[in-house]
C-alpha positions as CSV (number, residue, x, y, z in Angstrom):
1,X,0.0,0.0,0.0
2,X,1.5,3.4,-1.0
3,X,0.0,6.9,-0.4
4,X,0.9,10.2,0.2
5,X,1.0,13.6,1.4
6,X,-1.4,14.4,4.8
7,X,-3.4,11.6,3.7
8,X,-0.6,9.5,5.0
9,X,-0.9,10.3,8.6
10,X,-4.6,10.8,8.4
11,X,-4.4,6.7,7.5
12,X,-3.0,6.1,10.1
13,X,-5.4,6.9,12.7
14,X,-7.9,5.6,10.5
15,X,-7.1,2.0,9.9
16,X,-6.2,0.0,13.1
17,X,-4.0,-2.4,11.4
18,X,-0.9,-1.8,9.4
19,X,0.8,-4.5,7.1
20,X,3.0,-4.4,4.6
21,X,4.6,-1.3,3.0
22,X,3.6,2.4,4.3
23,X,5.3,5.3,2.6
24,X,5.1,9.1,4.2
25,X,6.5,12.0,1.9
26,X,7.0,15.6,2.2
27,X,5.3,17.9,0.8
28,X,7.4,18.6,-1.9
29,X,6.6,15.3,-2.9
30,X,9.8,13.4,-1.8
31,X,9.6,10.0,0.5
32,X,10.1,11.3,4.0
33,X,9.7,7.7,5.6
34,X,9.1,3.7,4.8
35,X,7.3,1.7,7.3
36,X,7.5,-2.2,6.9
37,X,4.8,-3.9,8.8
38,X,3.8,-7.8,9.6
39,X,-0.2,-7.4,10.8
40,X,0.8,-4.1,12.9
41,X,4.7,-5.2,13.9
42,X,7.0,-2.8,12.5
43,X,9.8,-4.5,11.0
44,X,11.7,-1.6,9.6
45,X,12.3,1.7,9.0
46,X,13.5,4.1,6.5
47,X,13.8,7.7,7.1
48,X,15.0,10.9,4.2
49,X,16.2,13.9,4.4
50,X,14.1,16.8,1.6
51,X,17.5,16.5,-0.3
52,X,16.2,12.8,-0.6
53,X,19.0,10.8,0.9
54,X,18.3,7.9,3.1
55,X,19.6,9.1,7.0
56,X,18.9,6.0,8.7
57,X,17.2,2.5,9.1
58,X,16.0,1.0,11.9
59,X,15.3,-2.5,12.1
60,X,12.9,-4.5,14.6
61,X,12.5,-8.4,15.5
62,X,11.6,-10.1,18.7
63,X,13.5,-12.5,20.5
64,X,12.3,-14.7,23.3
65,X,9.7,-11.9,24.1
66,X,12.6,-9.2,23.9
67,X,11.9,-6.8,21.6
68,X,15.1,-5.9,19.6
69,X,16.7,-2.9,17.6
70,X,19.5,-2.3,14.4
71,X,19.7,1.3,13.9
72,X,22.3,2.6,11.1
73,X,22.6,6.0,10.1
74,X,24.3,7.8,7.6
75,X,25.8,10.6,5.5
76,X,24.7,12.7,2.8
77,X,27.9,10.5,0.7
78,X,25.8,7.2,2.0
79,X,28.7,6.3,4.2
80,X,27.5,5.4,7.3
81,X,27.7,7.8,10.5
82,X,26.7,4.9,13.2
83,X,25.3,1.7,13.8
84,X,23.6,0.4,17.0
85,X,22.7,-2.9,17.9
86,X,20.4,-4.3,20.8
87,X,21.1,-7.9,20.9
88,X,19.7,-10.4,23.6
89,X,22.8,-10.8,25.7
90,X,24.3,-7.1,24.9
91,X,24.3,-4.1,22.6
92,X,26.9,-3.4,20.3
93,X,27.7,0.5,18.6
94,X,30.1,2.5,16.8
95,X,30.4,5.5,15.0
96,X,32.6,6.6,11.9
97,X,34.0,9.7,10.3
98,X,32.7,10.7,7.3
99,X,36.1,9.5,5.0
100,X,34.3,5.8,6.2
101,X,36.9,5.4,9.1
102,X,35.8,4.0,12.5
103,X,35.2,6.8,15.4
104,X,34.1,5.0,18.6
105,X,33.4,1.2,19.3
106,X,31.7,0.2,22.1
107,X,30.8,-3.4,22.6
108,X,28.6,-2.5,25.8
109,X,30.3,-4.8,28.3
110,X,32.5,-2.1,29.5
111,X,34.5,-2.0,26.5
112,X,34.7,1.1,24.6
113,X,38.0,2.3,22.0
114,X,38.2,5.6,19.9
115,X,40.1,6.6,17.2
116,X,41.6,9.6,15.4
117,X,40.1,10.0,11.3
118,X,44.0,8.5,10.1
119,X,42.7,5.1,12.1
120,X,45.4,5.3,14.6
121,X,43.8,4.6,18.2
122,X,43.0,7.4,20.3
123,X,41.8,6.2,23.6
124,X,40.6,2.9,24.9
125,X,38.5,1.8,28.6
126,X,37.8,-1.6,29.8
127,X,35.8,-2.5,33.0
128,X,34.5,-5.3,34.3
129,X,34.5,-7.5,37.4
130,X,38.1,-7.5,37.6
131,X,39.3,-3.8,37.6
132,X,39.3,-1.2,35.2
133,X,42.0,0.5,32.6
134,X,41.5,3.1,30.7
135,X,44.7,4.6,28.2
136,X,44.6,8.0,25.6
137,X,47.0,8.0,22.9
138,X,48.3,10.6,20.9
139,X,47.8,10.5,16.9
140,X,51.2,8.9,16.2
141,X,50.3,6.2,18.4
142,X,52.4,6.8,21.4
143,X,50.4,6.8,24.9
144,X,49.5,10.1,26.4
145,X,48.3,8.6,29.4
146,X,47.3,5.1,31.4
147,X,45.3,4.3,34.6
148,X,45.2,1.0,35.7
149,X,42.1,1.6,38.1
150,X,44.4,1.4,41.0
151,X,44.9,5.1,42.0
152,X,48.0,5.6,39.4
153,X,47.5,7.3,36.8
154,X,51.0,7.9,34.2
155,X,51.2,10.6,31.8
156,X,53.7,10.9,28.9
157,X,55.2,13.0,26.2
158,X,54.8,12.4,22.8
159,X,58.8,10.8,22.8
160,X,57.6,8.7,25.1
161,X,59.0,10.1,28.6
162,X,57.0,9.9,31.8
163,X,55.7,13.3,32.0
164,X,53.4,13.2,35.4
165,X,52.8,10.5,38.2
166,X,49.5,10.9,39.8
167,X,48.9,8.4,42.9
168,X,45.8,8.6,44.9
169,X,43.7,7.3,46.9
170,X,41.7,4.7,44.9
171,X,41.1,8.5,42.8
172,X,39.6,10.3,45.9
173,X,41.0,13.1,46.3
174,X,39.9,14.1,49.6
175,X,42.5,11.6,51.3
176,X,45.7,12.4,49.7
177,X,47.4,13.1,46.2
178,X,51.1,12.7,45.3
179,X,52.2,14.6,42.3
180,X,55.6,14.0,40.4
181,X,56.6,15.9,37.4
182,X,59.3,15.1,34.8
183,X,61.1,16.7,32.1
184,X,61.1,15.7,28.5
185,X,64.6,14.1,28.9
186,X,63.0,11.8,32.3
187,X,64.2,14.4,34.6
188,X,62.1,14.6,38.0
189,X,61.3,18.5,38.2
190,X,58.6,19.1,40.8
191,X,56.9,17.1,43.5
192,X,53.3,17.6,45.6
193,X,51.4,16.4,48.2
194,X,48.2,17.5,48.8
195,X,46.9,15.7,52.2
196,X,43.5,15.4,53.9
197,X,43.2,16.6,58.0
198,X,43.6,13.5,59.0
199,X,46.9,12.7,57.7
200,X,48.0,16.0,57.8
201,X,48.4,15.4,61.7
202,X,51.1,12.0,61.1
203,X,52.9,13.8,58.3
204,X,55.6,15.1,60.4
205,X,56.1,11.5,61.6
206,X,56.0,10.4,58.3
207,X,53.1,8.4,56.7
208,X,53.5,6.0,53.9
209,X,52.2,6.4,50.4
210,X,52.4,3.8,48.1
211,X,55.0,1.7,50.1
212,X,56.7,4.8,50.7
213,X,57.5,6.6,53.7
214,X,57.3,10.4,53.2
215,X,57.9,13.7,56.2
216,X,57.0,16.7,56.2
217,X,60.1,18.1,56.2
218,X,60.8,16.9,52.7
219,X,58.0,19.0,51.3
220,X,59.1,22.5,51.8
221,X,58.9,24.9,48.8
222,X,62.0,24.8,46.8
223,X,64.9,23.1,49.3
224,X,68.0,25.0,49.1
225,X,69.8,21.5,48.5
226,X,67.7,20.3,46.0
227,X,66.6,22.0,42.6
228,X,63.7,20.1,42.2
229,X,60.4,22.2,43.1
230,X,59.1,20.2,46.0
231,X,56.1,21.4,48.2
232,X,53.2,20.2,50.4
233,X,49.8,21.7,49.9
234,X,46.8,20.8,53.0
235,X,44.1,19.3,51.4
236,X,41.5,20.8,53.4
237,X,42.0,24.0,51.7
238,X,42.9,22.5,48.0
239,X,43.5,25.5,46.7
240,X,40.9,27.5,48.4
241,X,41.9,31.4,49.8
242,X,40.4,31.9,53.0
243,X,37.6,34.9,51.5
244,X,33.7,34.3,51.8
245,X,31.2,34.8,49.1
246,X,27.6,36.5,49.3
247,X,26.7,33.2,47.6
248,X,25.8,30.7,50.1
249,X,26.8,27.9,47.1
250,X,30.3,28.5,47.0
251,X,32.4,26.3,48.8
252,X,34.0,22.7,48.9
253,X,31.7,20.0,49.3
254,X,32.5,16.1,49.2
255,X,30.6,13.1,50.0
256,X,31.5,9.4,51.0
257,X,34.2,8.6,53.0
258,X,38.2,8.0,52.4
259,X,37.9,4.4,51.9
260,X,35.0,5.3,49.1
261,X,33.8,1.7,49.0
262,X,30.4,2.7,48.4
263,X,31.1,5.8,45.9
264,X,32.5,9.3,46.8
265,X,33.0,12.8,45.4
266,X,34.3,16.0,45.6
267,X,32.7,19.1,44.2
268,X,34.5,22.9,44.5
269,X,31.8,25.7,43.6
270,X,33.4,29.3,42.5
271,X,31.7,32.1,42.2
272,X,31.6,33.9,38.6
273,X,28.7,36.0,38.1
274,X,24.8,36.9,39.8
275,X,23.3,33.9,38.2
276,X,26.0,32.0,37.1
277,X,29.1,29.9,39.0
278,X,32.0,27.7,38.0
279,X,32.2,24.1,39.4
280,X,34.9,21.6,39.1
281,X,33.6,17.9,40.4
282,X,34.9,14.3,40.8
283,X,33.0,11.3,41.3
284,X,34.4,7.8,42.0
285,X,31.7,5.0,41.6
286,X,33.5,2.8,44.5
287,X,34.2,-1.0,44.6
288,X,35.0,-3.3,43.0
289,X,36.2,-1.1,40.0
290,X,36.4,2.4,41.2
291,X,36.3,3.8,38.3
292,X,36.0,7.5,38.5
293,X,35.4,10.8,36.3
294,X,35.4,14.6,36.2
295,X,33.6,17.8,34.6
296,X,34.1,21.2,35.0
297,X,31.7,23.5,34.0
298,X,29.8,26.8,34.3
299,X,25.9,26.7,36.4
300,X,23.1,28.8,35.5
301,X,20.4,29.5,38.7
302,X,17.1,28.0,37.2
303,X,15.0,28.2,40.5
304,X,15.5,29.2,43.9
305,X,18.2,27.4,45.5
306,X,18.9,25.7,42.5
307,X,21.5,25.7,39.4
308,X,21.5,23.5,36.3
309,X,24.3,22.5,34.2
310,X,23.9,21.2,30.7
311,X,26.2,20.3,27.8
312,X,26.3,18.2,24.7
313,X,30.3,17.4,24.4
314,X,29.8,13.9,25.5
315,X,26.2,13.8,24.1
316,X,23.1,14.8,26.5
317,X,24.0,15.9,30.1
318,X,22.3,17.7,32.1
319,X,22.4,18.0,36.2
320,X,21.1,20.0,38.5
321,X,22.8,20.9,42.0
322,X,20.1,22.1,44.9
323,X,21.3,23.6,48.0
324,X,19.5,22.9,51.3
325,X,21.4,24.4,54.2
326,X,25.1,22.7,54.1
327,X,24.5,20.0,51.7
328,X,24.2,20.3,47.8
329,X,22.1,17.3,45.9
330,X,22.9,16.2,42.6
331,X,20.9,14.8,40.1
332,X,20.9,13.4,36.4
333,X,18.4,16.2,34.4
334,X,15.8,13.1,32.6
335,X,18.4,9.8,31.9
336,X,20.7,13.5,30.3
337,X,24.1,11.0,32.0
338,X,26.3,11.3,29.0
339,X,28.8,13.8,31.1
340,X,31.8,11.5,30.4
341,X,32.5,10.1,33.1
342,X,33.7,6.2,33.2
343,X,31.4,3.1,32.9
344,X,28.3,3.5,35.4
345,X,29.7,7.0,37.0
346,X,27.3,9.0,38.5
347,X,27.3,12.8,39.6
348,X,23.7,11.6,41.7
349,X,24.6,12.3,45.1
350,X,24.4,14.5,48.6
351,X,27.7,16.5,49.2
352,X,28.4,18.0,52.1
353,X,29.7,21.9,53.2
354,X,33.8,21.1,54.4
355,X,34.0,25.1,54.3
356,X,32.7,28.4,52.4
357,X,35.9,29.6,51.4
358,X,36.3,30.5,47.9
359,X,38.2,28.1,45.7
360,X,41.2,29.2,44.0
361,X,42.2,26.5,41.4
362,X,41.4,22.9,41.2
363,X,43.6,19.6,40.3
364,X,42.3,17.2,37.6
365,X,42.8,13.4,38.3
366,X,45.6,13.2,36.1
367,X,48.0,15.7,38.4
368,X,47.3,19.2,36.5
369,X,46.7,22.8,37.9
370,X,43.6,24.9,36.6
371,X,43.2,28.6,38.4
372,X,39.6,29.0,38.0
């Protein structure tokens, strides 16, 4: 059956059962859509663009009472764009550059790998039951960076070099941070160690970090002895400047404990504007795999008490952060949890006030300094 124009959709409503072939078209006259149907089950889908190329099919079939979905889309050259499909044990999806080379791969069991438009690999994450890794390369194929999942996280030059050490806590930064920087000929240049309260009190004892045992003493600021940059920051503060803010949001807030088993974060609010602030937030999801994320951002107020913060870099994210005295709930906007963080990461949470001070700068997982 083939007809057209409004009369299309007016059939629709019309006639309570669809089968075979059902054809929608613009009203220029070119096919907008193709509907395949088996006594009312849609087995496929064909959509157009008004320039009349086909920008995607979607296929439907039922599988032990599942029902189950092939979508492909494509360019204006035909070349397809992505592909998604919902299988019985597991989805699989990918998406390609428009020179027909792969983009993303992501076999939906924790398994995801990127790549630059040359084909070269540009990232790669694995989780499961057994830990995590995650890896970024740069477009020659050396590695920029590696985490294992355990709390170190390497980065390198492009020749190769260790450029940063990063060991945490299991990625929480609230406990402690040890920072290493290197030169491009493997030269150690600075060290840090940022410390929470607790073991800021043992630190002149010395507390051990990694199977090390570290002292205060040996992180003053620039040692006349030593011409590495070497300096010890309290974590309490990280980075903060002891100034209020007429804005009762601003502040550091964190949630979960130092062991993070079940899940922790830490979120620093800055002020920027009347209706507008600066955030910077981690979030580790806890055992067995810990793995973790981050996103800094700007929020806009959208009610009283409340700020929003939406973006489309990693696709639809959207949170909203509502204060209610000294703690600050987050939650995912509408299923909007494409923020970027790792496999099953969530920003959902209640964070709690550790002080009102205004934030100076903030340090990303990965050892780097950013003055807000």
């Amino acid at each position: 059956m083939q007809i057209t124009g409004i009369e299309a959709y007016r059939k629709v409503t019309e006639k309570p059962i669809k089968d075979d072939k059902w054809t929608y078209y613009y009203e220029s006259g070119k096919i907008e859509k193709e509907e395949s149907y088996n006594v009312n089950f849609l087995n496929k889908v064909i959509n157009y663009s008004e320039k009349g190329f086909k920008t995607s099919e979607i296929g439907y079939g039922l599988k032990e009472g599942w029902l189950l979905a092939d979508e492909t889309k494509y360019y204006e050259n035909g070349r397809t764009k992505s592909v998604y499909s919902e299988g019985y044990e597991g989805s699989y999806s990918a998406k390609y550059y428009e020179n027909g080379q792969m983009e993303l791969e992501d076999w939906g069991d924790g398994a995801i790998k990127t790549y630059y438009e040359n084909g070269t690999i540009k990232s790669e994450d694995y989780d499961d039951y057994e830990g995590s890794y995650s890896a970024k390369y740069y477009e020659n194929g050396q590695i920029e960076l590696e985490d294992w999942g355990e709390g170190e996280i390497k980065t390198y030059y492009k020749n190769g070099q260790i450029k940063t050490i990063t060991i945490t806590d299991q990625g929480f930064t609230l406990n402690y941070k040890l920072i290493e920087e290197y030169s491009e000929i493997g030269k150690l240049t600075k060290e840090e160690i940022y410390l929470s309260s607790q073991l800021q009190k043992q630190f002149k004892d010395g507390i051990s970090i990694n199977g090390k045992v570290i002292f205060e003493k040996d992180y003053q600021l620039n040692p006349s002895k030593d011409v590495r940059e070497r300096s010890y920051v309290p974590l309490v503060s990280f980075g903060q400047i002891k100034e209020g803010s007429t804005n009762k949001f601003v502040g550091t807030y964190s949630f979960g404990n130092n062991e993070c088993e079940n899940g922790c974060g830490s979120l620093l609010i800055h002020p920027e504007s009347d209706n507008s602030l600066i955030f910077y937030l981690e979030v580790n999801r806890g055992a067995p795999s810990y793995n973790s994320g981050s996103l800094m951002g700007k929020l806009f107020i959208s009610n009283q008490n409340t700020y929003e913060y939406t973006s489309n870099e990693f696709g639809s994210c959207g949170l909203t952060f509502k204060l209610d005295d000294d703690f600050i709930s987050i939650k995912t906007i509408d299923d909007r949890y494409n923020c970027g963080f790792g496999n099953a990461v969530s920003a959902d949470g209640v964070y709690k006030l550790l002080n009102n001070y205004i934030p100076e700068y903030y340090i990303t997982r990965e050892g780097s300094k950013f003055f807000f």
